[in-house]
MARDO-456889 format. One line per 8 residues: number of its first residue (from 1); their letters; for each residue y, z, x of C-alpha. Coordinates in Angstrom, 3 decimals. Example, Ala and Ser with C-alpha at 12.3 -4.5 7.8 and 13.67 -1.06 7.14 Angstrom:
2
1) AS) -4.500:7.800:12.300  -1.060:7.140:13.670
This chain:
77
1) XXXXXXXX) 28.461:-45.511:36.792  29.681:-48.525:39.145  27.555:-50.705:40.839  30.223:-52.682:43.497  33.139:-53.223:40.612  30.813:-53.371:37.783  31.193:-50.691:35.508  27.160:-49.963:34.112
9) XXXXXXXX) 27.331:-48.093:30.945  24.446:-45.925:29.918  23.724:-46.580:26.347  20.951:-48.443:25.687  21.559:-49.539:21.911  25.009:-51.890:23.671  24.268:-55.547:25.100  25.938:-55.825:28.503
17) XXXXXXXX) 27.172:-58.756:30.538  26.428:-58.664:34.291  29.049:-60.349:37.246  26.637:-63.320:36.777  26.660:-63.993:33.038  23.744:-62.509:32.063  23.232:-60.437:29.327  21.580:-57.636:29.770
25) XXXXXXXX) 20.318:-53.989:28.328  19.568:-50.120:29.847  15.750:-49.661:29.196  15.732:-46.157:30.893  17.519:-43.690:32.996  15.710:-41.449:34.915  14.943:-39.021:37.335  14.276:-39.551:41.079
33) XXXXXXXX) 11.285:-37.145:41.463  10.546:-38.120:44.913  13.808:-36.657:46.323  14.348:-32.995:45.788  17.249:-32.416:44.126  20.248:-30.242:45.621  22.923:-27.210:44.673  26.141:-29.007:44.003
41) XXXXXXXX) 29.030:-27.448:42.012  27.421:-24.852:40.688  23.765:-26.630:39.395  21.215:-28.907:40.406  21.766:-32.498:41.028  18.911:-35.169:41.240  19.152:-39.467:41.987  19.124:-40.767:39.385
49) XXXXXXXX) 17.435:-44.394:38.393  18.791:-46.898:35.958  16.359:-49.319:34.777  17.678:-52.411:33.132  16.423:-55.512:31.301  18.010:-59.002:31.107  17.394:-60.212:27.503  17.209:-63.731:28.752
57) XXXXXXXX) 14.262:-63.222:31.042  13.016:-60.136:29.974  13.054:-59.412:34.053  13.852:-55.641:34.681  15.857:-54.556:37.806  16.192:-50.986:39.010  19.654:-49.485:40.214  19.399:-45.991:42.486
65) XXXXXXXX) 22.387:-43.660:42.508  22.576:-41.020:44.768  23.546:-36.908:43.859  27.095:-38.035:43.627  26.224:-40.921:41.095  27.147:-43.156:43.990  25.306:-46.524:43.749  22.448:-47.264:46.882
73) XXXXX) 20.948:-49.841:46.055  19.018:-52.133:43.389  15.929:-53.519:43.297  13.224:-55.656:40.670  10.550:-54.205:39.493
């Protein structure tokens, strides 16, 4: 999945570096429950939320990706 020209890769047991130098972890991927999902080539698609933790901070920041795994937006939580 890309957020802007970052490539995020989903495996949480790899230590990732983000565009700012931070190193940083995939604590969960999940689904989207409050959007319904839709009928796309032939089976159900849902958004989809990334949850990630910086290692440094132990901060975790959310990333939403639409039906299309298209990034929207991201967000701390």
């Amino acid at each position: 999945m890309r957020v802007d020209n970052h490539k995020l890769k989903l495996d949480p047991f790899i230590t990732q570096i983000s565009p700012n130098g931070k190193e940083y972890y995939i604590s969960s991927v999940v689904i989207d429950l409050s959007k319904a999902p839709e009928w796309r080539n032939g089976g159900y698609k849902h958004h989809c939320l990334v949850i990630a933790r910086f290692k440094e901070t132990g901060k975790f920041i959310q990333f939403t990706f639409d039906y299309n795994d298209t990034y929207i937006k991201k967000e701390p939580i």
